[in-house]
N, C-alpha and C positions, 0 to 999 in steps of 0.2 A: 360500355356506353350503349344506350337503347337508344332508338331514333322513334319520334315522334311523328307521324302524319301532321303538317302542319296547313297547306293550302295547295291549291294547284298551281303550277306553274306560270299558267296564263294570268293569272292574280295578282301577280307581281311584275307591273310595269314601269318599263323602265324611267326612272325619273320620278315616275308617279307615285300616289298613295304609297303607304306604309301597309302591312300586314298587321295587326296587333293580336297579342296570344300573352297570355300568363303563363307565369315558370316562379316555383318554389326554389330562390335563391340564398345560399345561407339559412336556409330554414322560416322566409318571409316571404309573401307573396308579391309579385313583383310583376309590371306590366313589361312586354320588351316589344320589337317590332322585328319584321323582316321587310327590304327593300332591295331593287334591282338597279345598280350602277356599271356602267359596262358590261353589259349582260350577266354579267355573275349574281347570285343572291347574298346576300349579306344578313346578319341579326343580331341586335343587341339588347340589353338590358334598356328599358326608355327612363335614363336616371342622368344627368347633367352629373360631372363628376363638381363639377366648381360648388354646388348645392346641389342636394339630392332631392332634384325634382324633377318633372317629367318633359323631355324639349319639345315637344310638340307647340306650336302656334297654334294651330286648327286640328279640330283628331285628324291625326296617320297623317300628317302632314310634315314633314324633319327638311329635305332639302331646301336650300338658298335658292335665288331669284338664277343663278347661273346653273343651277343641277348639280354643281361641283362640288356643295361639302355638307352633311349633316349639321343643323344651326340648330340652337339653345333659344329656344323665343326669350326667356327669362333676360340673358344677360348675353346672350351675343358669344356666348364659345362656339367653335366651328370643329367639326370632326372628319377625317376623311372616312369616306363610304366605304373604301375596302379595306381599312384596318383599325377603325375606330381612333386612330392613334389624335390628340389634338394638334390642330391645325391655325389656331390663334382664339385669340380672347379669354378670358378667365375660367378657366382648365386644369386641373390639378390632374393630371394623367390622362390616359385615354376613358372609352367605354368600354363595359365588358363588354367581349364578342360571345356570341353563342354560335356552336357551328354547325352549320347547314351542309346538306346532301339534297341534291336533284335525280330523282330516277322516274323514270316512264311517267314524266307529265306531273309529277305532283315532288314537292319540295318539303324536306323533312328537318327536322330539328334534334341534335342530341343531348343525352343529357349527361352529366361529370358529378362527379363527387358532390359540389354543392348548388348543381342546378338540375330539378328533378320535375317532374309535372305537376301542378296541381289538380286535386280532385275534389270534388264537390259530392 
């Protein structure tokens, strides 16, 4: 696995905005985000499993009015922030997670078999 430069640290506040970055998954170009929940970093693919479409409300916007769970503006699925897994409403599994690495102030993203960088 290769790790990706993806944002600084400070970039990712907690609660706040999402990070958004593209990643070649399964061989399709695909939007995902990075977000900080109990100070850890978190990332996933930005794809509602219930319809594959993208949860954002407002761009880089995923958490609930309580900070507590990733929301599907669409239709109301709910996802937990540290393991994408579903947490209620119509959810057919969790999110994919894509996983992150924090060193010296800047926070990184890797890539697997069938999640690779996009290039332009």
């Amino acid at each position: 696995m290769d790790r990706v430069a993806l944002c600084n640290s400070r970039d990712l506040v907690e609660g706040g905005e999402a990070v958004p970055f593209d990643v070649l998954y399964q061989g399709q170009t695909c939007r995902a985000f990075a977000v900080r929940w109990r100070g850890q970093a978190h990332a996933y693919l930005n794809r509602c499993t219930h319809v594959a479409m993208e949860l954002d409300y407002q761009p880089n916007r995923f958490f609930d009015d309580s900070g507590e769970w990733l929301l599907c503006a669409t239709h109301g699925a709910a996802y937990r922030p540290d393991s994408g897994a579903c947490g209620g409403g119509p959810c057919r599994g969790g999110l994919v997670k894509i996983a992150l690495s924090e060193e010296g102030g800047v926070v990184h993203w890797h890539t697997g078999p069938q999640l690779q960088p996009v290039f332009f």
